[in-house]
KOLBA-989169 format. One line per field, with one value per residue (C-alpha): x, y, z; residue number from 1; residue in one letter. Coordinates in steps of 0.5 Angstrom, whole numbers. Each point is the difference from the previous one (the first is absolute). Layout:
REM residues N
xx	c(X, ...);
yy	c(Y, ...);
zz	c(Z, ...);
pos	c(NUM, ...);
code	c(a, ...);
This chain:
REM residues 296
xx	c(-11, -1, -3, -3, 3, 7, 4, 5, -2, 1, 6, 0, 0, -1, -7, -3, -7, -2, -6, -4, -4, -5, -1, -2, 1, 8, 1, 5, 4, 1, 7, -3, 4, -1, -7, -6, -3, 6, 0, 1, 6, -1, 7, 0, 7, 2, 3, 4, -3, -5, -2, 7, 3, -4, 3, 4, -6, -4, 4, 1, -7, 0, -4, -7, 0, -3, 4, -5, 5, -4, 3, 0, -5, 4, 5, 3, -6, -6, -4, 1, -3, -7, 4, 7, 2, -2, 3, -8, -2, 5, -2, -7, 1, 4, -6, -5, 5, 0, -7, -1, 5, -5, 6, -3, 6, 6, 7, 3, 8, 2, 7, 1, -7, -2, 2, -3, -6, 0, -1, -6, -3, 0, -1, -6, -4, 5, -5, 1, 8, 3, 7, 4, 7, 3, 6, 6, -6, -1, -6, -5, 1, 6, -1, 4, 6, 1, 1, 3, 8, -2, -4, 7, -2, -6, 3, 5, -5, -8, 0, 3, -5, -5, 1, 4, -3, -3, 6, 5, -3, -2, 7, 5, 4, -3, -3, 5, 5, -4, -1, 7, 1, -5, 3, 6, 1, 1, -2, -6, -1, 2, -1, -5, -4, 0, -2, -6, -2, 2, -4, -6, 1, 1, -6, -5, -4, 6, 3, -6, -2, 7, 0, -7, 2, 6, -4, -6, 5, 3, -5, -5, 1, 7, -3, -6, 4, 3, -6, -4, 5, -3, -4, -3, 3, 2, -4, 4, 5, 6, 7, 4, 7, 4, 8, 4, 3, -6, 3, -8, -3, 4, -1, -2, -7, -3, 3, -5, 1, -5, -4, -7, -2, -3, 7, 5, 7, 5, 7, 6, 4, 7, 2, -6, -2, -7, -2, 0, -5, 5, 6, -2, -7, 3, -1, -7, -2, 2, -4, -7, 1, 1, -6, -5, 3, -2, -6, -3);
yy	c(24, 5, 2, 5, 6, -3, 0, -5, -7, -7, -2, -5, -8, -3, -4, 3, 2, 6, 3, 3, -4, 4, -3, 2, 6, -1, 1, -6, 0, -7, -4, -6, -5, -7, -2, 3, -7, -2, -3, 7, 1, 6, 4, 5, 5, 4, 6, 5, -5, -1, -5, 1, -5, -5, 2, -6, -5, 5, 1, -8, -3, -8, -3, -2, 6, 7, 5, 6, 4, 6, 7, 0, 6, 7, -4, 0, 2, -2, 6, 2, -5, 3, -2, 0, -6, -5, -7, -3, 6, -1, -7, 2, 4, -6, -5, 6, 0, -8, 0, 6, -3, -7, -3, -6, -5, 3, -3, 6, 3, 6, 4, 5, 3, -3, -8, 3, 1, -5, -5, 5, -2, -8, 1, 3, -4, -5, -4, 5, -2, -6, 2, 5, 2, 6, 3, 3, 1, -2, -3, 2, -5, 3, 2, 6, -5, -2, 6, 4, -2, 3, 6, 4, 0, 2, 6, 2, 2, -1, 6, 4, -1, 0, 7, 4, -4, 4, 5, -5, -3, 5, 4, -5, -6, -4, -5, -1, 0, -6, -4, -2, 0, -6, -4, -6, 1, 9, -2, -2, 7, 5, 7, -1, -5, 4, 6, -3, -1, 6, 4, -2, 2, 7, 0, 2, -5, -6, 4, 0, -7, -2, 5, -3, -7, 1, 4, -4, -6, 3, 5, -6, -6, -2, 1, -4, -5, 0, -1, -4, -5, -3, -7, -2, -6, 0, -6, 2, -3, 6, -1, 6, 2, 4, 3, 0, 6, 3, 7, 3, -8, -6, -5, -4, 4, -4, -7, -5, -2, 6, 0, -2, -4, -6, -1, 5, -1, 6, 0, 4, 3, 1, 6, 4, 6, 3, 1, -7, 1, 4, -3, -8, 1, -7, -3, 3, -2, -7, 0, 3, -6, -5, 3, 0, -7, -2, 3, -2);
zz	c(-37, 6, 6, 2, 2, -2, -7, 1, -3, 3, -2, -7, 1, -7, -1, 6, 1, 5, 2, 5, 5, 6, 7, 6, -2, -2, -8, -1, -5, -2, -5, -3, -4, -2, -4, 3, 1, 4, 7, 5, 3, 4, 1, 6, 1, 6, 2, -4, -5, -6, -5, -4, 6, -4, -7, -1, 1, -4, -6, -1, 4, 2, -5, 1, 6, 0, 5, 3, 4, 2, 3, 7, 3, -1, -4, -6, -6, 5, 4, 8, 5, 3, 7, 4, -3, 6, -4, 2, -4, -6, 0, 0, -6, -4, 1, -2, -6, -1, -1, -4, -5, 1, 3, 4, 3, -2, 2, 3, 2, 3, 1, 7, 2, -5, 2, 7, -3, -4, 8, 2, -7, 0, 8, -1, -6, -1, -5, -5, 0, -3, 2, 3, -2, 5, -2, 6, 4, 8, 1, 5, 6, 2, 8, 3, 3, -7, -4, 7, -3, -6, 0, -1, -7, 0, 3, -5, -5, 2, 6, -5, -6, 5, 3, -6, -5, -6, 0, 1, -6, -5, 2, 1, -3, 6, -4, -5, 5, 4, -7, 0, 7, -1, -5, 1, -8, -2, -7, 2, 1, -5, 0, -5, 5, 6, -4, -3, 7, 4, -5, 2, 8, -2, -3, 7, -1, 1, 5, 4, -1, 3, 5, 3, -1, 5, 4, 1, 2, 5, 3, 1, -4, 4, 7, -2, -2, 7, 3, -5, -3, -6, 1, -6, -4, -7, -4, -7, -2, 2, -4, 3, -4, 4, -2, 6, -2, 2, 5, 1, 2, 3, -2, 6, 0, -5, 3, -1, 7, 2, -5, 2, -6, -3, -6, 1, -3, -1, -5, 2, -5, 1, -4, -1, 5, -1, -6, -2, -7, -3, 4, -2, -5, -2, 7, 1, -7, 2, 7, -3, -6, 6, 3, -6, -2, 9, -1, -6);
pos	c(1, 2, 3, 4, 5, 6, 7, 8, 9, 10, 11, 12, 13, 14, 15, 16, 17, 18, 19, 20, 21, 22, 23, 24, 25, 26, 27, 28, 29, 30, 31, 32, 33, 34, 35, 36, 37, 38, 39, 40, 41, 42, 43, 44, 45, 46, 47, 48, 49, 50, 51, 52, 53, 54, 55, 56, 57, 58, 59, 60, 61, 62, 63, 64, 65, 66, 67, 68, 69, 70, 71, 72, 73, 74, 75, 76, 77, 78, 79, 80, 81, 82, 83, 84, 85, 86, 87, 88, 89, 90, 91, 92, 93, 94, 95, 96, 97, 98, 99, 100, 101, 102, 103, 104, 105, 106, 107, 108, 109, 110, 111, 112, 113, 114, 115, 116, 117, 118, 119, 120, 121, 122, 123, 124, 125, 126, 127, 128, 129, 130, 131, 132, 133, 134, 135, 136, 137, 138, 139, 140, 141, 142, 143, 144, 145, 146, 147, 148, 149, 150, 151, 152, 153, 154, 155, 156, 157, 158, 159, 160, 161, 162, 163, 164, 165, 166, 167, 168, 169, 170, 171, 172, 173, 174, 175, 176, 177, 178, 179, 180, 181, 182, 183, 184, 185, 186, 187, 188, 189, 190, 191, 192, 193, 194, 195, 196, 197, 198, 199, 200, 201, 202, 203, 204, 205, 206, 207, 208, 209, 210, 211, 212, 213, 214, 215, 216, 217, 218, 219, 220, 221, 222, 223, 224, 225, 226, 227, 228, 229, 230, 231, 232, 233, 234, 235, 236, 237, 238, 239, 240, 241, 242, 243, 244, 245, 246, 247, 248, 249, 250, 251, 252, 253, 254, 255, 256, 257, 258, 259, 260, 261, 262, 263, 264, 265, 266, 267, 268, 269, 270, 271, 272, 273, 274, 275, 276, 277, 278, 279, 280, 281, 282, 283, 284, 285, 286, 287, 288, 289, 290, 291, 292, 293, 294, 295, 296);
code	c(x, x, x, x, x, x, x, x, x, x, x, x, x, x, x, x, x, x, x, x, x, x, x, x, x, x, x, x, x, x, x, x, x, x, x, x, x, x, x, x, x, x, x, x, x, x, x, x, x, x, x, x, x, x, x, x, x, x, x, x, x, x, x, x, x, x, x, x, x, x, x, x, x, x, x, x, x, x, x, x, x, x, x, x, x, x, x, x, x, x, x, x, x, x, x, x, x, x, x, x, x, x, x, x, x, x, x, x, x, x, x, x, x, x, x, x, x, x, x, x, x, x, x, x, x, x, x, x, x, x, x, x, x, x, x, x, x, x, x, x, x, x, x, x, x, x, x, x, x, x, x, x, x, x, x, x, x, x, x, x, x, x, x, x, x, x, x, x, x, x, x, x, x, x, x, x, x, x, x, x, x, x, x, x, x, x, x, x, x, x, x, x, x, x, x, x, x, x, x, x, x, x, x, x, x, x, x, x, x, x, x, x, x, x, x, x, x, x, x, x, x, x, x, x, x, x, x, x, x, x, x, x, x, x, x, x, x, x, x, x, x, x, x, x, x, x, x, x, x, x, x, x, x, x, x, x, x, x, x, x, x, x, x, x, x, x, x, x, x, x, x, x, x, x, x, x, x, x, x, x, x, x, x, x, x, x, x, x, x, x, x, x, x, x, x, x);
């Protein structure tokens, strides 16, 4: 299977089905693994990523569960993004999706920008959510005070993406270079791996949709932030897992004591750095079958 104007295929996990879904003007591409007639579980992937951050739940999915990850707009297989990448845009578009798939109540999770998002889904229509699992991502009642101590890890990498971004990743070893900087365990990233998603952000459609996503955030998401804090209140529950090891997000930026939420509780895993679905898929497959057995 390809996408248009690319040879390259996704990359092969036993007993998956793939195809191509359009809304609000992204023409997704969407893994799905488990019985169709399964209950949805929705998986959302960040950046420099795409739905192969899941393969491990993917090619053994939970009994009784149907796994739907989409390939973020620009990302991976799916088609560029009818915007700059505002995360309100993003989540606009994974909402158009849930419906064009007929995806009423979902349980949800989300890694890096795609976690972020993830919050601004169940913010916005919390009763199509039955729960939400972010992974190693800051939720979005953070203040400036608090993230101030850390914001020196934003700098080592996102101004770079966001200014030199499309050459840096078409053209150099950037992303496999940060794939296993990422990690607390190197053998979770082989060559191999990293490969599979370097490849993508050579292509000029990855390379511009992550360039915008840095981009957006620092030209007009974060001083918006600043400004306007986030005031909604999360009524899902939220079960946050999050690797200490983590060197681009601390830890402390998605404390349960910030969290503007109803049920909110969060697990720390020593030994374990960003990339937590492919460093510890044990542990998160364990959080998302406590989380289909609290909601049940």
């Amino acid at each position: 299977m390809t996408s248009p104007g690319t040879a390259s295929a996704p990359p092969e996990i036993p007993g998956v089905r793939r195809d191509f879904v359009e809304a609000r003007g992204v023409r997704f591409h969407v893994t799905e693994a488990g019985p169709a007639d399964g209950r949805p579980v929705v998986l959302l992937h960040g950046w420099p990523q795409h739905h192969y951050a899941y393969r491990h739940l993917l090619a053994d999915p939970p009994a009784g569960l149907r796994l739907i990850v989409p390939d973020l707009p620009g990302y991976g297989w799916s088609g560029p993004a009818p915007h700059r990448w505002a995360k309100e845009d993003v989540a606009s578009d994974l909402l158009a999706l849930l419906d064009e798939l007929g995806l009423h109540r979902v349980l949800l999770g989300g890694h890096d920008w795609g976690g972020f998002i993830g919050f601004l889904m169940v913010l916005r229509e919390p009763d199509r959510f039955e729960g939400y699992l972010p992974l190693n991502i800051a939720h979005p009642w953070i203040t400036a005070r608090i993230i101030a101590p850390h914001i020196w890890r934003f700098l080592m990498y996102q101004p770079l993406v966001a200014t030199f971004g499309i050459p840096l990743q078409r053209h150099t070893p950037f992303v496999d270079r940060l794939l296993r900087m990422g990690v607390a365990d190197p053998a979770a990233f082989t060559p191999e791996v990293t490969r599979v998603y370097s490849d993508r952000f050579r292509e000029p459609v990855g390379a511009r949709a992550a360039t915008d996503t840095y981009r957006t955030f620092w030209l007009r998401e974060l001083p918006a932030a600043g400004r306007h804090p986030e005031k909604r209140r999360a009524r899902v529950p939220i079960r946050a897992l999050f690797g200490t090891g983590d060197a681009a997000i601390h830890h402390s930026l998605a404390a349960a004591d910030t969290a503007r939420a109803d049920d909110y509780t969060i697990e720390y895993v020593d030994g374990c750095g960003h990339f937590i679905p492919e460093e510890r898929p044990d542990l998160v497959r364990d959080h998302l079958l406590a989380l289909v057995a609290e909601t049940a």
